[in-house]
C-alpha positions, 0 to 999 in steps of 0.5 A: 500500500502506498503512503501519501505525500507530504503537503512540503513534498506534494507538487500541488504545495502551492494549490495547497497553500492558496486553499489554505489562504483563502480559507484563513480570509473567510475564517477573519469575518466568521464567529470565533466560537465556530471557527475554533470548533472547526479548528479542534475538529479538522485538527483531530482528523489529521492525528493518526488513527490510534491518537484520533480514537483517543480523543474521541473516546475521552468522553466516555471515560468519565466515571459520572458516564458509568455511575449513573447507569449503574446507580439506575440498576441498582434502584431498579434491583433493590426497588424490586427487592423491596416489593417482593419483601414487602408482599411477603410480609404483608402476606 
C-alpha cells in the first residue's frame, strides 16, 4: 500500500497553500466560537488513527458516564427487592 505525500513534498504545495489562504480570509469575518470548533475538529482528523480514537473516546471515560447507569440498576434491583419483601410480609 502506498503512503501519501507530504503537503512540503506534494507538487500541488502551492494549490495547497492558496486553499489554505483563502480559507484563513473567510475564517477573519466568521464567529470565533465556530471557527475554533472547526479548528479542534479538522485538527483531530489529521492525528493518526490510534491518537484520533483517543480523543474521541475521552468522553466516555468519565466515571459520572458509568455511575449513573449503574446507580439506575441498582434502584431498579433493590426497588424490586423491596416489593417482593414487602408482599411477603404483608402476606
Amino acid at each position: 500500500m502506498e503512503r501519501s505525500n507530504k503537503v512540503q513534498d506534494s507538487p500541488q504545495r502551492e494549490e495547497i497553500r492558496a486553499e489554505y489562504d483563502r480559507l484563513w480570509a473567510d475564517m477573519q469575518t466568521a464567529d470565533a466560537d465556530k471557527v475554533r470548533r472547526m479548528l479542534e475538529r479538522d485538527r483531530r482528523q489529521l492525528l493518526p488513527w490510534r491518537q484520533r480514537l483517543v480523543e474521541t473516546t475521552k468522553p466516555l471515560r468519565t466515571p459520572l458516564l458509568w455511575a449513573v447507569p449503574l446507580g439506575a440498576a441498582a434502584a431498579v434491583g433493590a426497588s424490586y427487592v423491596a416489593f417482593i419483601f414487602i408482599a411477603l410480609w404483608v402476606e
